[in-house]
ZABAMAR-744103 format. One record per residue: residue in one letter; z, x, y of N, C-alpha, C, O in turn. Coordinates in steps of 0.05 Angstrom, whole numbers, padded with zeros to 5 digits, always signed. Example, Ala and Ser with C-alpha at 12.3 -4.5 7.8 and 13.67 -1.06 7.14 Angstrom:
// residues 2
A+00156+00264-00114+00156+00246-00090+00156+00264-00066+00169+00285-00066/S+00142+00257-00045+00143+00273-00021+00157+00258+00001+00161+00268+00023/
// end
This chain:
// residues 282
X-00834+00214-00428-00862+00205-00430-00878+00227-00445-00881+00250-00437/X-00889+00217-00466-00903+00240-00472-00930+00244-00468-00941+00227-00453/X-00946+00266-00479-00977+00288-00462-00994+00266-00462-01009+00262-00444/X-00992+00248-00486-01016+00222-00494-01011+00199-00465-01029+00188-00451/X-00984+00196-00463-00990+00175-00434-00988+00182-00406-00991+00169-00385/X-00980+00212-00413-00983+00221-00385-01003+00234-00366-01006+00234-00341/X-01019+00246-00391-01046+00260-00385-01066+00249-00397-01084+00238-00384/X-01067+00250-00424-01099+00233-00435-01106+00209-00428-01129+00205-00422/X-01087+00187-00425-01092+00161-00408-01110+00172-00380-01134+00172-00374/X-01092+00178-00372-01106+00188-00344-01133+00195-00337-01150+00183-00324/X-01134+00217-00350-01156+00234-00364-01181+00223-00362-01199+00234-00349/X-01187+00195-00378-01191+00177-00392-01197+00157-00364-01218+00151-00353/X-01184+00154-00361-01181+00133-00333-01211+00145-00313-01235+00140-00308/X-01191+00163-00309-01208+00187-00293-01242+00190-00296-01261+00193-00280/X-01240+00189-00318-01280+00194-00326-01289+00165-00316-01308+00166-00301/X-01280+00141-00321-01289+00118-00314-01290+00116-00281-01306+00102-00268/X-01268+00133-00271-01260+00118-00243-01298+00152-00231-01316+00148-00215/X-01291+00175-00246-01321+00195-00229-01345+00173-00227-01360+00168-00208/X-01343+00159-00261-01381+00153-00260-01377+00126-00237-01397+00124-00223/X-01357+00106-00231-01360+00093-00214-01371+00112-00182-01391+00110-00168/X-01351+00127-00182-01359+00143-00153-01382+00151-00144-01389+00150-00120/X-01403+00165-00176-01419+00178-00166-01447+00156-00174-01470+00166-00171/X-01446+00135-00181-01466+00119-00179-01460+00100-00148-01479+00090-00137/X-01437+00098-00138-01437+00075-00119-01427+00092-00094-01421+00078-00075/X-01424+00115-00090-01419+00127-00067-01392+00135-00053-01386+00149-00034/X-01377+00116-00074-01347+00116-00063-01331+00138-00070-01343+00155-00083/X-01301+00144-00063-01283+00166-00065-01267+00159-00097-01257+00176-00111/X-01270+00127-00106-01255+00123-00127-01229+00107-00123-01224+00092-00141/X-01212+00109-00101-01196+00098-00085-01192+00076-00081-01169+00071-00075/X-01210+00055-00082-01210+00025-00093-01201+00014-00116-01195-00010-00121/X-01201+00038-00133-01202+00034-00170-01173+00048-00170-01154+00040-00184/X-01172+00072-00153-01145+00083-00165-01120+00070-00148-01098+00071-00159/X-01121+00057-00121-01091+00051-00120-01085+00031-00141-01072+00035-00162/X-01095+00011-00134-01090-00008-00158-01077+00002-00191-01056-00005-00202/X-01097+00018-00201-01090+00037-00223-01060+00043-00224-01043+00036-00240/X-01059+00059-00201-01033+00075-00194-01005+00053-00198-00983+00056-00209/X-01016+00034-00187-00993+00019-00180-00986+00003-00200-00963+00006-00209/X-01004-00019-00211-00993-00035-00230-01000-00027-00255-00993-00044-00271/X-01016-00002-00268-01025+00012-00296-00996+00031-00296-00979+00032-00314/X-00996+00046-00269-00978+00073-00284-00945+00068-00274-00926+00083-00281/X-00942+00042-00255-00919+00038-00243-00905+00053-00216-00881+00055-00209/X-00931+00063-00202-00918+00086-00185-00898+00056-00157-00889+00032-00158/X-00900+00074-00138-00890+00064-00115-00920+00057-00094-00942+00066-00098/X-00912+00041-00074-00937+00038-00056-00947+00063-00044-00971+00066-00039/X-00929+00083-00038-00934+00106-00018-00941+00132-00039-00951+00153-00031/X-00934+00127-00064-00935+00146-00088-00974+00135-00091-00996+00147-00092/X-00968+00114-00090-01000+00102-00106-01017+00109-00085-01038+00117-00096/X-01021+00111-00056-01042+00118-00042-01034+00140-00030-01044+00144-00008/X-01012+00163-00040-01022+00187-00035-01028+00202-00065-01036+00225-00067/X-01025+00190-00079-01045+00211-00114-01071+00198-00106-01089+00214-00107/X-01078+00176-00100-01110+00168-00101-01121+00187-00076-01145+00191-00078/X-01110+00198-00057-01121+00210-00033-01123+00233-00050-01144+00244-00044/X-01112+00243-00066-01099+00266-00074-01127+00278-00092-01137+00301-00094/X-01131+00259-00101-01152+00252-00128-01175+00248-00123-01194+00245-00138/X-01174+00246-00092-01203+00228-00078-01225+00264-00075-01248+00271-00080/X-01208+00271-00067-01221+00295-00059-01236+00318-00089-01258+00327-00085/X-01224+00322-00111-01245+00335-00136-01267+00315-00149-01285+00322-00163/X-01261+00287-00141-01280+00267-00150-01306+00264-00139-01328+00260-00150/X-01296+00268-00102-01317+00264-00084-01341+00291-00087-01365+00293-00083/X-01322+00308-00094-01334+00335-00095-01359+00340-00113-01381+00350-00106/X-01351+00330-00135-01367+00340-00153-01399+00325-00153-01421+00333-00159/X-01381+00290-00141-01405+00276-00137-01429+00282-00119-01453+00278-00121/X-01413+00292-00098-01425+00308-00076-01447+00325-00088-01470+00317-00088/X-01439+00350-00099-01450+00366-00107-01481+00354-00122-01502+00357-00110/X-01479+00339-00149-01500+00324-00159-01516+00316-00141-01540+00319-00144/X-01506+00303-00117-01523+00284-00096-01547+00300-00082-01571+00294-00080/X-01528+00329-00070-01549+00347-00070-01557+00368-00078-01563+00390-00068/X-01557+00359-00099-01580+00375-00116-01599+00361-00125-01618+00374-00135/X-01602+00331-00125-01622+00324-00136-01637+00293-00111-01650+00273-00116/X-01625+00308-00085-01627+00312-00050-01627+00280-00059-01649+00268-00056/X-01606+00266-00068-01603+00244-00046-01575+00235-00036-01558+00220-00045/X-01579+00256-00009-01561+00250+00013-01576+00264+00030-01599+00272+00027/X-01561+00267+00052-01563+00280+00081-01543+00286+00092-01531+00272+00109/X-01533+00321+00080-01516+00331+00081-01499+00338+00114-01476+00345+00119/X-01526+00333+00132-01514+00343+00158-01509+00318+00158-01528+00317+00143/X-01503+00297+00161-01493+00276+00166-01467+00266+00156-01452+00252+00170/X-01462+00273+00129-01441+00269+00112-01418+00296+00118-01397+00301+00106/X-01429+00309+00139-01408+00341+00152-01406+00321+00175-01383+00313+00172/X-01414+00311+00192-01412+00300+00213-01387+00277+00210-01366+00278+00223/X-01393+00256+00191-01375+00240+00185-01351+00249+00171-01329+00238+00174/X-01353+00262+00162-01329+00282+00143-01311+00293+00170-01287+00289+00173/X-01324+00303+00184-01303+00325+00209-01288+00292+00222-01266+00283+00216/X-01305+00282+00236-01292+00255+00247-01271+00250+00231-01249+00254+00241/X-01271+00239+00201-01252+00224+00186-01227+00251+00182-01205+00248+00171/X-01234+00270+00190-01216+00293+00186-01191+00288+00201-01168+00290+00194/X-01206+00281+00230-01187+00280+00258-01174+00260+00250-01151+00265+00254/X-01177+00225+00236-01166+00209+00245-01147+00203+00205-01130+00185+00202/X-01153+00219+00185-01141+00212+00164-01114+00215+00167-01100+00196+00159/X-01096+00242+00181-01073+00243+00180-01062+00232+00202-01039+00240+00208/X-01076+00212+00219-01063+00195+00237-01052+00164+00208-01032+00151+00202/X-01075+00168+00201-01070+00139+00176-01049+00147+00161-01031+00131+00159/X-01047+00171+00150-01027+00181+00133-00992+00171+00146-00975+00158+00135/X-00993+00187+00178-00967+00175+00189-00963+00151+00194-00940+00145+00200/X-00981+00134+00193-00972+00103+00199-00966+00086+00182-00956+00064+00186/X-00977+00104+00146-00971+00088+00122-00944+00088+00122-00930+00069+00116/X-00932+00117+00130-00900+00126+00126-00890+00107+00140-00878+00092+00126/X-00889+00099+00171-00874+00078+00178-00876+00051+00174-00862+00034+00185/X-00895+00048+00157-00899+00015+00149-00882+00019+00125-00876+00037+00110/X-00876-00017+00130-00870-00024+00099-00879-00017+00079-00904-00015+00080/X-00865-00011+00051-00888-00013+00035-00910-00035+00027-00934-00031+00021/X-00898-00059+00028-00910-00082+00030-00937-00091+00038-00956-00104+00030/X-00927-00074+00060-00958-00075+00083-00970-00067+00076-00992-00076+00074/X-00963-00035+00064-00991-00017+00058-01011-00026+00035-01036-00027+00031/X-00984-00034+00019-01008-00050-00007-01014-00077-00006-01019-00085-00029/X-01015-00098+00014-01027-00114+00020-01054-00106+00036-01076-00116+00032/X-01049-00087+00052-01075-00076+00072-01095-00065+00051-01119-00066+00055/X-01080-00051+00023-01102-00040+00014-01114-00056-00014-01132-00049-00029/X-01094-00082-00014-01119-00099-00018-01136-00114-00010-01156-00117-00023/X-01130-00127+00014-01144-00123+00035-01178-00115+00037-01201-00125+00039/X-01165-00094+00036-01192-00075+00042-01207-00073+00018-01231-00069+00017/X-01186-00076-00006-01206-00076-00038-01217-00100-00043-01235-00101-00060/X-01208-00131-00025-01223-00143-00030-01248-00151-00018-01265-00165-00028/X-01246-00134+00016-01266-00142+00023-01285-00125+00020-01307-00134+00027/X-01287-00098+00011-01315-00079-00003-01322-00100-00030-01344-00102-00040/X-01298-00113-00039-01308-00124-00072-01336-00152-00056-01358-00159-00063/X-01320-00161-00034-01343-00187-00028-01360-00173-00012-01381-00184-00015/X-01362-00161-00002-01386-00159+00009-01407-00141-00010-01431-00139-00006/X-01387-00122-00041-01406-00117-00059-01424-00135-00077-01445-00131-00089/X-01408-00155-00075-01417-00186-00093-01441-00198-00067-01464-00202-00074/X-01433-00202-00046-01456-00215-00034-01484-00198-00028-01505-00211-00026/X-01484-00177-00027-01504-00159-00033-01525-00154-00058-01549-00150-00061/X-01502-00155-00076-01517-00155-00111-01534-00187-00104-01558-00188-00099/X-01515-00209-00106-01532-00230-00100-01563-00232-00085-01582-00243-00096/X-01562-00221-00064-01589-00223-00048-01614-00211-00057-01638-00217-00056/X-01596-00186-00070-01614-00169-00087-01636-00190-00107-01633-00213-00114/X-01661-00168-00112-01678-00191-00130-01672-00182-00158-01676-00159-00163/X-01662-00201-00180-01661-00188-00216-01673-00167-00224-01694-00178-00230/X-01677-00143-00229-01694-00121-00244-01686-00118-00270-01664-00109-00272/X-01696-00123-00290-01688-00119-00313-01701-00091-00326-01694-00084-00349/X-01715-00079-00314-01718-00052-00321-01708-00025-00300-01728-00018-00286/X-01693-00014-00296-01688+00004-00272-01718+00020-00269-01736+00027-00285/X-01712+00021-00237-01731+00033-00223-01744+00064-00231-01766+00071-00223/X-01732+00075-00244-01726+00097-00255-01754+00101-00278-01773+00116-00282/X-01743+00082-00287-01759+00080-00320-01784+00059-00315-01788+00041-00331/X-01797+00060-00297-01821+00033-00296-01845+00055-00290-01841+00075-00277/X-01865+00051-00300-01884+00063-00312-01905+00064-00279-01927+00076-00279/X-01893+00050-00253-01896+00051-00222-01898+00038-00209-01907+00016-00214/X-01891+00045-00190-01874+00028-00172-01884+00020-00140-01894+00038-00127/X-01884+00005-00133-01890-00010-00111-01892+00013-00091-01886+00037-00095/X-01903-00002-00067-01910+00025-00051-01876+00028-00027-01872+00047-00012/X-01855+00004-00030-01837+00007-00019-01820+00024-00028-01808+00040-00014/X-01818+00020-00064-01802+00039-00076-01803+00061-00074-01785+00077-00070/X-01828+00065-00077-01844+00097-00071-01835+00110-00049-01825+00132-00050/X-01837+00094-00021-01823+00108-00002-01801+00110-00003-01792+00128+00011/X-01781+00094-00018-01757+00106-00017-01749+00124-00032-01732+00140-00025/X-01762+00124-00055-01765+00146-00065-01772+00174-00059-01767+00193-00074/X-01789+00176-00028-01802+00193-00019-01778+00207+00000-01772+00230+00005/X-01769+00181+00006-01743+00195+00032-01726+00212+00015-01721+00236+00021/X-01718+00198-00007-01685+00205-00022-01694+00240-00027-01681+00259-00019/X-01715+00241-00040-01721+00272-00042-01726+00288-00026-01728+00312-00032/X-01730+00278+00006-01728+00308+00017-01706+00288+00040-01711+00281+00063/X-01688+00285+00029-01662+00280+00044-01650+00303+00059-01647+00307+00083/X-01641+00320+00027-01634+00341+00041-01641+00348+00064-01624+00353+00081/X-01674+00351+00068-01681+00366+00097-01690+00349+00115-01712+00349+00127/X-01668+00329+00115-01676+00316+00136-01656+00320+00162-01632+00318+00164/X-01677+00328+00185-01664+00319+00207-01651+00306+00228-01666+00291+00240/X-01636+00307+00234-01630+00271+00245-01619+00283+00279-01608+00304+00285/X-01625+00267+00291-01619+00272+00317-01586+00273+00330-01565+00268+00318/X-01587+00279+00353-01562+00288+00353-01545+00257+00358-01523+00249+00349/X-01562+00246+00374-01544+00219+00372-01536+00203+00343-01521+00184+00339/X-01551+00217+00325-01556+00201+00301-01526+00216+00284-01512+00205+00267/X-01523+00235+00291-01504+00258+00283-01474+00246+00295-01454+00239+00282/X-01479+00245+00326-01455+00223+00333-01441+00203+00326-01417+00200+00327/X-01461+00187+00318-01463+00157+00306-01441+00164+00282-01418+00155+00280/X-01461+00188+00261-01435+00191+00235-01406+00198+00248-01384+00188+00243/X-01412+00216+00263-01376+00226+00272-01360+00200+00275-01337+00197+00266/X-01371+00184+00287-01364+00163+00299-01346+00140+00282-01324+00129+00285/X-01371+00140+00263-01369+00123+00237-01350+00136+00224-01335+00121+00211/X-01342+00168+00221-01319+00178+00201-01288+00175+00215-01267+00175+00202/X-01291+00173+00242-01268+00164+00252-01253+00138+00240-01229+00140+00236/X-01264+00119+00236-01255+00093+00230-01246+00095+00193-01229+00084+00179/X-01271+00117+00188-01260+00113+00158-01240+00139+00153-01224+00135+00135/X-01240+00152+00160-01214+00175+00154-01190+00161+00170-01169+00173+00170/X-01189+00134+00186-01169+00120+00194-01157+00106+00165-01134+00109+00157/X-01180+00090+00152-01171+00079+00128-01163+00095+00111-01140+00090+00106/X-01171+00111+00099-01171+00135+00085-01141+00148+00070-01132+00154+00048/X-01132+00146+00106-01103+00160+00103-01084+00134+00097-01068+00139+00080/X-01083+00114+00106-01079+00090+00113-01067+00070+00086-01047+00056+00086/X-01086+00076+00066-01086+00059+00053-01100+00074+00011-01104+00061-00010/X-01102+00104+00016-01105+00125+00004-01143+00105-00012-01148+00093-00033/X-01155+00110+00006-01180+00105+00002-01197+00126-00001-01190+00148+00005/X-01219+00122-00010-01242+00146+00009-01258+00144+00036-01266+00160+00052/X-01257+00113+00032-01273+00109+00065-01305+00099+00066-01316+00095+00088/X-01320+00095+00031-01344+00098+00033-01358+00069+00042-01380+00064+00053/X-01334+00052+00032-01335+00020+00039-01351+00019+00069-01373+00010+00074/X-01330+00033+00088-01339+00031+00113-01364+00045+00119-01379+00037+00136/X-01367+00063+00107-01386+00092+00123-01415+00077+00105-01436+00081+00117/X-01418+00065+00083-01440+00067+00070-01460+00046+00088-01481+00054+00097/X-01448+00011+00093-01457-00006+00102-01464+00012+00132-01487+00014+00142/X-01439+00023+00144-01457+00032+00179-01475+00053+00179-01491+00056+00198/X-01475+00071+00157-01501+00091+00159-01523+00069+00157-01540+00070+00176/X-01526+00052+00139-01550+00036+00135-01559+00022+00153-01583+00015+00154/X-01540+00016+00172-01549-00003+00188-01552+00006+00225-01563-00006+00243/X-01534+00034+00223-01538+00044+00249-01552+00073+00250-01559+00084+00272/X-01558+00086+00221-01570+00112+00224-01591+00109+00216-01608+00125+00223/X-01599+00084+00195-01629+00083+00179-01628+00098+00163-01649+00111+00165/X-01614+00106+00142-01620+00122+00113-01617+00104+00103-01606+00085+00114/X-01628+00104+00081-01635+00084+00055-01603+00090+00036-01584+00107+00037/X-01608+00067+00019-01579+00065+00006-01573+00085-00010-01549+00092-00012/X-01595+00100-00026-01580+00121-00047-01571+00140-00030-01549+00150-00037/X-01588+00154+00003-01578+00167+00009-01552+00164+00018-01539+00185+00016/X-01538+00140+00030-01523+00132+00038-01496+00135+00019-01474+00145+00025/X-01502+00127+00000-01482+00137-00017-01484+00164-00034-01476+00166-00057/X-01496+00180-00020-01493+00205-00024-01471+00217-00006-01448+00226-00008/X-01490+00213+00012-01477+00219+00049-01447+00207+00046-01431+00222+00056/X-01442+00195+00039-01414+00184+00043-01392+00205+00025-01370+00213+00031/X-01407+00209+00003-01385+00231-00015-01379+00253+00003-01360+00254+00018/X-01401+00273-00001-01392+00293+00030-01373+00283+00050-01354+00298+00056/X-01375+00259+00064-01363+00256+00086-01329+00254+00070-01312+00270+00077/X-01322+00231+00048-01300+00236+00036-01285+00263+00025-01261+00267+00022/X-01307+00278+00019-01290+00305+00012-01277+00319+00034-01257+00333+00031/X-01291+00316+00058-01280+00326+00075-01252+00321+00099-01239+00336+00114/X-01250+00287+00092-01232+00269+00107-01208+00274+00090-01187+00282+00100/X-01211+00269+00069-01186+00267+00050-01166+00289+00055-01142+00285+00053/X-01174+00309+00059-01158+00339+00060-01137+00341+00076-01113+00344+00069/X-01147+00341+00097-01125+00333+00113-01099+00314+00110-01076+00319+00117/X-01108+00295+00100-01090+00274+00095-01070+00283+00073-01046+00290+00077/X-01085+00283+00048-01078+00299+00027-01064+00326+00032-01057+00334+00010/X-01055+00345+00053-01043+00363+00054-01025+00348+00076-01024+00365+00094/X-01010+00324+00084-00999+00314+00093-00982+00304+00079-00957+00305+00083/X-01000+00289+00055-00984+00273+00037-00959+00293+00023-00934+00289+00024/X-00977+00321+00010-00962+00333-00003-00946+00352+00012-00936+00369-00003/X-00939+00355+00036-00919+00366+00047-00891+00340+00045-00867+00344+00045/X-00903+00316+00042-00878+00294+00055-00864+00285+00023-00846+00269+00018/X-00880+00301+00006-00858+00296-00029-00885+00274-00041-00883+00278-00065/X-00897+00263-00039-00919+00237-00034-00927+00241-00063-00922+00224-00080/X-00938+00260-00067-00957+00248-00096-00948+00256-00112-00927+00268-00110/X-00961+00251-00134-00953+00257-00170-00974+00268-00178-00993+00256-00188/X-00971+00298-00173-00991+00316-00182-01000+00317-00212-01024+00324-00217/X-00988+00313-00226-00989+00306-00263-01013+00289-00260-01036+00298-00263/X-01009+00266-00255-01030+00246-00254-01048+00247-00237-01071+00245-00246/X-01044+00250-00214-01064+00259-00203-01088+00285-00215-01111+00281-00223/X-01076+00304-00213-01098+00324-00236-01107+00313-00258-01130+00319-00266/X-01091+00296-00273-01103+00294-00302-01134+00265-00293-01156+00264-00304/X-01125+00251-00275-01146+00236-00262-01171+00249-00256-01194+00242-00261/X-01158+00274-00239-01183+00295-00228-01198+00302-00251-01221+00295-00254/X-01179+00320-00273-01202+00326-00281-01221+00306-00303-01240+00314-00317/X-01213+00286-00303-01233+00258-00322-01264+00260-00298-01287+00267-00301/X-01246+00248-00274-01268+00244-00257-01281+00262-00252-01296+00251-00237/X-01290+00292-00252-01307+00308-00246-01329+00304-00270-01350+00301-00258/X-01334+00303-00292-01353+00298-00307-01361+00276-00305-01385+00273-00304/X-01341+00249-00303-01356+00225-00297-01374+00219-00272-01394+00205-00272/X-01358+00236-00243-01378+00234-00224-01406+00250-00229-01427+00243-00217/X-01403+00269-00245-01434+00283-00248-01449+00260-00263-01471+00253-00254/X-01440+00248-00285-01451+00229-00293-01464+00209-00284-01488+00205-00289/X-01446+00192-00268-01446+00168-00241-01474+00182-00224-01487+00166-00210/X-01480+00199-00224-01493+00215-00198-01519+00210-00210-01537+00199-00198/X-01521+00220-00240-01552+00214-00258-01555+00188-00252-01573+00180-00237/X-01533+00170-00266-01540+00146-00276-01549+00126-00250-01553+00103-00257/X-01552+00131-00221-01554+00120-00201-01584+00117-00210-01587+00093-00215/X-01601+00128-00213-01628+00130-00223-01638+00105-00242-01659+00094-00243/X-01619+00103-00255-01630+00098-00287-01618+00071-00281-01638+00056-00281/X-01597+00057-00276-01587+00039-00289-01582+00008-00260-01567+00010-00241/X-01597-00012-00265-01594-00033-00246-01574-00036-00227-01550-00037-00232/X-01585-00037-00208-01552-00036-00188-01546-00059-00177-01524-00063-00167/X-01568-00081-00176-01558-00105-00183-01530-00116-00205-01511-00132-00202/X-01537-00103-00222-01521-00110-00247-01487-00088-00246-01466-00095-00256/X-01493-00066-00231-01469-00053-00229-01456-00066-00212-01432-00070-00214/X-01469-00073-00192-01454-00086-00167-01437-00114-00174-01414-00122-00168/X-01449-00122-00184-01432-00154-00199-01414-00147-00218-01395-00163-00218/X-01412-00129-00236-01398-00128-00258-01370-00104-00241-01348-00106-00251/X-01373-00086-00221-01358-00077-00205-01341-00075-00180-01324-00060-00171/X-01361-00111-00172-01349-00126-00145-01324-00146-00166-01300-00149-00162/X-01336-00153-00183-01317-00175-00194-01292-00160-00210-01270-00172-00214/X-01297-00137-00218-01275-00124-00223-01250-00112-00194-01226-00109-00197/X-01262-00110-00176-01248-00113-00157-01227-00131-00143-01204-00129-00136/X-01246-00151-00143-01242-00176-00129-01208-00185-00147-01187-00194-00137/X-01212-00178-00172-01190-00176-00196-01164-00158-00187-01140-00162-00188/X-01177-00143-00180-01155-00109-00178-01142-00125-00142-01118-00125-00137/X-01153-00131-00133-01147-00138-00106-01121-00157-00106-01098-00151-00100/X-01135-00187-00117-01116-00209-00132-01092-00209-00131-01078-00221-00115/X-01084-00185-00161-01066-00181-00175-01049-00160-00156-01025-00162-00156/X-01057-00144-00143-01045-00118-00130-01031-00140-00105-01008-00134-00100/X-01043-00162-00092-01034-00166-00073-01007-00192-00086-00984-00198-00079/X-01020-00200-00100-00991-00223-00118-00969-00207-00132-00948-00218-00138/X-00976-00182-00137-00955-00164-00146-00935-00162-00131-00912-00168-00137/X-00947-00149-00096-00919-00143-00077-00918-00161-00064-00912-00157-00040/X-00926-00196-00078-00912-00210-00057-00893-00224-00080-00881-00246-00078/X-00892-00209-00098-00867-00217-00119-00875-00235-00145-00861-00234-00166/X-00900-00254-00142-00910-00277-00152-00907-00266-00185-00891-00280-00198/X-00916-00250-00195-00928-00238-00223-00887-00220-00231-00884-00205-00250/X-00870-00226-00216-00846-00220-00229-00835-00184-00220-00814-00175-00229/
// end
């Protein structure tokens, strides 16, 4: 194989799979098993331990962007991160005794149901044809959310509220390991709906929490022979500039319109990943 399909593909891959991460909150892990599996030919247990593998310099960097330009809530996204810590390398050992079968049916599964419930969300949403970003001003709702996302950072949150994330990172550092995810699918919808941060912070908060879950797992994977460090790195390093990117462009660019054009690319990746290992596609 030579440097052009082993690394620059990747590479390449990689910058597309950061700016997804760092506009929508995720680890990337939705985009890369799939990737892994039917783009580069790996194995089921090969394909969700390089995406775990990969999850972690992607989440990172996005992280980083998020706060610095404070939209997240970093004690919260440490809170959920330690939780998903404890329960990723329980996921990790249970992928090993499953089928492979299972694992990549579960993890499409799981890619298709972040893809519908990203499609039924964009839907509800109202059309913007100018991002919020660029409108000359903005409603007094926007404004407050606008008001929160910037002093995110210092925001306090109570201790039950702190629980709540631990709580919430349990279930997703379950998937995580499980199915070589990041976990943001789960953690983004329950911050919103059980801690009350608004969505950008939410998918801020969720990167932190993935950088932190993956590790574990990820130093599981790579004790048991699991990933393909080649690709995996050459992934990494695409996605660290694209997630700094992804991280601006959350600002600027309709998320109505990302959300449809990135649920339905899913919904795709899901499809095909799950007709693959049930033999149908040859």
């Amino acid at each position: 194989m030579d440097i052009f399909t082993s690394f620059v593909i990747p590479a390449i891959v990689g910058i597309g799979i950061g700016i997804l991460s760092g506009m929508l909150g995720i680890g990337g892990g939705t985009v890369m098993v799939p990737i892994f599996r039917l783009a580069f030919g790996m194995s089921p247990i090969m394909s969700t331990a390089t995406s775990l593998f990969t999850i972690i310099p992607t989440s990172i960097s996005g992280a980083v962007s998020h706060v610095r330009h404070k939209t997240c809530v970093p004690s919260l996204g440490v809170a959920a991160g330690l939780g998903g810590a404890c329960t990723s390398p329980i996921g990790v050992w249970l992928s090993t005794i499953s089928p492979a079968w299972m694992v990549m049916l579960a993890a499409a599964l799981i890619i298709g149901y972040s893809a519908v419930n990203m499609l039924l969300k964009a839907w509800k949403m109202k059309p913007s044809a100018v991002p919020p970003a660029s409108r000359p001003s903005e409603p007094a709702d926007a404004a407050a959310s606008s008001s929160n996302a910037s002093d995110a950072a210092s925001t306090k949150l109570t201790r039950k509220q702190l629980l709540i994330g631990a709580a919430i990172g349990l279930g997703a550092g379950l998937a995580s390991g499980y199915v070589g995810v990041g976990g943001g699918f789960i953690m983004v919808p329950l911050m919103l709906s059980l801690v009350g941060i608004s969505m950008k912070q939410a998918s801020g908060t969720s990167l932190i929490a993935v950088m932190l879950l993956a590790i574990p797992g990820t130093i599981e994977q790579g004790l048991l022979g699991n990933i393909d460090y080649l690709a995996g790195i050459a992934v990494a390093i695409g996605s660290i500039p694209g997630a700094v990117i992804g991280a601006r462009l959350v600002r600027l660019v309709p998320e109505r319109t990302l959300r449809f054009i990135f649920g339905g690319f899913l919904i795709v990746a899901a499809a095909v990943l799950a007709l693959n290992e049930m033999g149908v596609l040859g």
